[in-house]
MDTraj code that builds the backbone (N, CA, C; nanometers):
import mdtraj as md
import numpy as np

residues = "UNK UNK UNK UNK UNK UNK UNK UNK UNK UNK UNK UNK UNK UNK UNK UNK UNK UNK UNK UNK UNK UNK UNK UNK UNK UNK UNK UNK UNK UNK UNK UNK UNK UNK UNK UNK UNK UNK UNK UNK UNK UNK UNK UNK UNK UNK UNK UNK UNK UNK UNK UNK UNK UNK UNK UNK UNK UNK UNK UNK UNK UNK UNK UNK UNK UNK UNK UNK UNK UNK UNK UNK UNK UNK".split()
xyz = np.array([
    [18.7414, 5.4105, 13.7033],
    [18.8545, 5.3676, 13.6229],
    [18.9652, 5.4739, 13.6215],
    [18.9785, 5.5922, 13.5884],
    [19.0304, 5.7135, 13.5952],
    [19.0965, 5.7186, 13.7258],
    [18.9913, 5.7112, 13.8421],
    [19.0645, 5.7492, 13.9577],
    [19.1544, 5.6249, 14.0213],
    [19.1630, 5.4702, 13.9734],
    [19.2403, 5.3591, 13.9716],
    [19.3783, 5.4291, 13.9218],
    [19.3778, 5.4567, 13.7587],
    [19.4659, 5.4742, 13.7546],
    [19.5677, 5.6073, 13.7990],
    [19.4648, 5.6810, 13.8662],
    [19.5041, 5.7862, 13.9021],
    [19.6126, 5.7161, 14.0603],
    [19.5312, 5.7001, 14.0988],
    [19.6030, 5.6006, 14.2305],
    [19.7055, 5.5537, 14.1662],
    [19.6777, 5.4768, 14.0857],
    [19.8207, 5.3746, 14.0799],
    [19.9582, 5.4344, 14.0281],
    [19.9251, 5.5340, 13.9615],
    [20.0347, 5.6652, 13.9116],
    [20.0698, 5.7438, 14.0379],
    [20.0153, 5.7336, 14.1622],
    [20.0464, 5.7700, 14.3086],
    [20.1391, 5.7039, 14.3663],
    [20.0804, 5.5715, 14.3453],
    [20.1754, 5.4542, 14.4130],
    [20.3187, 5.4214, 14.3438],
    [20.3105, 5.4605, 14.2004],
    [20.4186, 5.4590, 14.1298],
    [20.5093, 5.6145, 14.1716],
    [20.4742, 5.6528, 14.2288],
    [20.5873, 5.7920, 14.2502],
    [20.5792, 5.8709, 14.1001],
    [20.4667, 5.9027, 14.0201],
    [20.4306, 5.9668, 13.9171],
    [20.3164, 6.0999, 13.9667],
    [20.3012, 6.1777, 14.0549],
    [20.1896, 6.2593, 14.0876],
    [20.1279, 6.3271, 13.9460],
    [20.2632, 6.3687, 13.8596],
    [20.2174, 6.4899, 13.7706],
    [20.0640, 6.3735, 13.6786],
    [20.0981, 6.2589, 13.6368],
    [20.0385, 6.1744, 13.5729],
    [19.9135, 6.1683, 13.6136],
    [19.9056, 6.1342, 13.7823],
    [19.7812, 6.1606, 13.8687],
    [19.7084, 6.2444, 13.8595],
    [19.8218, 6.3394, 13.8315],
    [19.6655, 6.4933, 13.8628],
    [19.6306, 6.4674, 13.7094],
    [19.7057, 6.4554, 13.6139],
    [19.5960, 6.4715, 13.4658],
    [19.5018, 6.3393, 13.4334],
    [19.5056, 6.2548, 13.5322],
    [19.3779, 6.1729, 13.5180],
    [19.2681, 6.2077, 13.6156],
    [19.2789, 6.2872, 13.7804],
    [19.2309, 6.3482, 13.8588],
    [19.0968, 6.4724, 13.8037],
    [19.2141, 6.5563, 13.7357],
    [19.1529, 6.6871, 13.6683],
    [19.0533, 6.6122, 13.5744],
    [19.0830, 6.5428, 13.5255],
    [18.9083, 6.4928, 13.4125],
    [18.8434, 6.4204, 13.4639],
    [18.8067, 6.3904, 13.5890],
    [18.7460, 6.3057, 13.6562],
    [18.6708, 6.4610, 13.7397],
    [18.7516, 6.5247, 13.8178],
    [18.6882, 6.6283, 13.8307],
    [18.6373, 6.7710, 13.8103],
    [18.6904, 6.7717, 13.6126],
    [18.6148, 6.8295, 13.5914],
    [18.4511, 6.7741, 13.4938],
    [18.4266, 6.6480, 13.5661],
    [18.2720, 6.6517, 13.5128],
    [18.2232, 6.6291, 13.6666],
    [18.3125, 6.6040, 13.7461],
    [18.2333, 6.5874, 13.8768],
    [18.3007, 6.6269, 13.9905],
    [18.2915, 6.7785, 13.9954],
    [18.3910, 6.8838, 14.1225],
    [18.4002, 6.7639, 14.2528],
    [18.2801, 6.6881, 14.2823],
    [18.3024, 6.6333, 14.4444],
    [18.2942, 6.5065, 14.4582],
    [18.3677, 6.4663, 14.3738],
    [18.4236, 6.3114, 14.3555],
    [18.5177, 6.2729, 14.4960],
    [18.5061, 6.2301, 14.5747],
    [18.5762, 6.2476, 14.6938],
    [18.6706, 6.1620, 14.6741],
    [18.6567, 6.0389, 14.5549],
    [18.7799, 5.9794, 14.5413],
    [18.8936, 6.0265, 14.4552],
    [18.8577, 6.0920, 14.3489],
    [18.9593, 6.1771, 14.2708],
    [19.0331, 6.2842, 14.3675],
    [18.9285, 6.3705, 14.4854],
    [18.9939, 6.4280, 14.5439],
    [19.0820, 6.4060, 14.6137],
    [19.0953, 6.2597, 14.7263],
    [19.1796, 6.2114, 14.7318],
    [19.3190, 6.2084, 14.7343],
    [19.2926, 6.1666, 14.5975],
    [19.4184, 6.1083, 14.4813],
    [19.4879, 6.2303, 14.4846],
    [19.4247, 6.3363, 14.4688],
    [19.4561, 6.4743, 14.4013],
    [19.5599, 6.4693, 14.5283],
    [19.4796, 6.5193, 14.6355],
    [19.6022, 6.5126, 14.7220],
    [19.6882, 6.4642, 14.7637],
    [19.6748, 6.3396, 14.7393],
    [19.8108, 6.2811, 14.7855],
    [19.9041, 6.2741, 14.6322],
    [19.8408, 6.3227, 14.5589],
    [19.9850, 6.3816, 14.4140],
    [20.0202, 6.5192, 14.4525],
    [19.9364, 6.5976, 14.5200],
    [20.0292, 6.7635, 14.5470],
    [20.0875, 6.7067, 14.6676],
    [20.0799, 6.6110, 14.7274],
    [20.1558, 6.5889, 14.8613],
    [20.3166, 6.5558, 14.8303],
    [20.2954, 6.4466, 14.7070],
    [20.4202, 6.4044, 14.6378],
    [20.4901, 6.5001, 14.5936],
    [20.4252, 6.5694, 14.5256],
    [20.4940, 6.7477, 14.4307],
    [20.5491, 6.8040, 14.4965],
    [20.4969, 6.8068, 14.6517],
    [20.5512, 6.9165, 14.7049],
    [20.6912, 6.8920, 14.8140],
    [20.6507, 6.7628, 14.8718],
    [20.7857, 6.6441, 14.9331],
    [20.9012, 6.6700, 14.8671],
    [20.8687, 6.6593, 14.7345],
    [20.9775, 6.6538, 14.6458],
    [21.0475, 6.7780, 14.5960],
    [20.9566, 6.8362, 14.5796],
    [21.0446, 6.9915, 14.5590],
    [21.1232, 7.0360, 14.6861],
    [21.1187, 7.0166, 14.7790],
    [21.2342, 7.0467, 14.8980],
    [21.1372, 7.1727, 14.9560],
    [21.0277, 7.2149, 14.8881],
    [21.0057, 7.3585, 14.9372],
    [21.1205, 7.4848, 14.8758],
    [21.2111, 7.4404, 14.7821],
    [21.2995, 7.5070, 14.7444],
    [21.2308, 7.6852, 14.6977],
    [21.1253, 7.6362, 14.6370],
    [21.0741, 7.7505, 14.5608],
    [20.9455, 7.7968, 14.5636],
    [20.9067, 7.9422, 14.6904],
    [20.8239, 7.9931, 14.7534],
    [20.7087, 7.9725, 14.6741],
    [20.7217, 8.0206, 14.5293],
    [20.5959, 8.0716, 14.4976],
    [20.5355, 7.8937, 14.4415],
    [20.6283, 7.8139, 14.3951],
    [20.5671, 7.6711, 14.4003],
    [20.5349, 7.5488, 14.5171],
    [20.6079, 7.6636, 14.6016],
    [20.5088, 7.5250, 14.7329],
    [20.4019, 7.6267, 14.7957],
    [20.3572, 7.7291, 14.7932],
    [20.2433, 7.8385, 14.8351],
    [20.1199, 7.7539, 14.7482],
    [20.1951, 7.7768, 14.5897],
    [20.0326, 7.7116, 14.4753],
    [19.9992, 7.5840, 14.5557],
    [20.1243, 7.5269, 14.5806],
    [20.0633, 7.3593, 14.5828],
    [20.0097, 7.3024, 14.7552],
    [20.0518, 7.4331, 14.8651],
    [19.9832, 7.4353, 14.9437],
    [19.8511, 7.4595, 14.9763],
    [19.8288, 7.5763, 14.8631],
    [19.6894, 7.6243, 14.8350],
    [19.5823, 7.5588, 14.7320],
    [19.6742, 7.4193, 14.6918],
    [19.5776, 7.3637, 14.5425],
    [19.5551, 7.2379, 14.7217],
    [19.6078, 7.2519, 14.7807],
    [19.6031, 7.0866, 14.8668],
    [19.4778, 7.1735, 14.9522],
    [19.4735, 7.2687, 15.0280],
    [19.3796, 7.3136, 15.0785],
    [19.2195, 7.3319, 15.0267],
    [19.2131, 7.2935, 14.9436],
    [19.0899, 7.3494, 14.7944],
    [19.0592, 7.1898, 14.8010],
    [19.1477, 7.0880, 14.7823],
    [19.1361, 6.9922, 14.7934],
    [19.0872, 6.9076, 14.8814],
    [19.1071, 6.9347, 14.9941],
    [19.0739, 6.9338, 15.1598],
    [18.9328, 6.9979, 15.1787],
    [18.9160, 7.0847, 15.1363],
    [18.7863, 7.1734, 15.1520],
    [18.7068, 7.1234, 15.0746],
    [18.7029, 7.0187, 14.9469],
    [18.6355, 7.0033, 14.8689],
    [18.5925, 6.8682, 14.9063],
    [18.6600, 6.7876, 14.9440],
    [18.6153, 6.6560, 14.9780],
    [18.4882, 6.6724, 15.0700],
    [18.3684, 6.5948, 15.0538],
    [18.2519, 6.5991, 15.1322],
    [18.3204, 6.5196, 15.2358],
    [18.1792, 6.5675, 15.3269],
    [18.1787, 6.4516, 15.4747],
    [18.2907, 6.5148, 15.5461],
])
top = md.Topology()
chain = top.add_chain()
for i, resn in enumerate(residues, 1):
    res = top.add_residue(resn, chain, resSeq=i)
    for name in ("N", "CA", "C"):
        top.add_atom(name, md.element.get_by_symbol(name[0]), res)
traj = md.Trajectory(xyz[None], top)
């Protein structure tokens, strides 16, 4: 349910919304591969959108997408 609406706050062009339904989904279950997902494709949005304007916020959100990537099983 969580990670539905986590999606659908994706599809709506809302990421920040995504990750705070994401984050409680994985923090009772780190390898939820569908929250992880989600997760990423909301730092994907975050970061599209910021232009890359500002080093030290597209580095975090390169490095929160990598964690993300690494975390998904399979």
């Amino acid at each position: 349910m969580l990670v539905s609406a986590a999606r659908a706050h994706v599809s709506k062009g809302q990421p920040l919304q995504a990750l705070h339904f994401t984050d409680m989904v994985l923090a009772r279950q780190p390898a939820d591969a569908g929250a992880l997902r989600v997760r990423l494709a909301a730092l994907r949005q975050l970061l599209d959108a910021s232009g890359r304007e500002n080093f030290s916020e597209a580095a975090w959100l390169e490095s929160e997408m990598r964690r993300a990537e690494e975390a998904i099983p399979g």
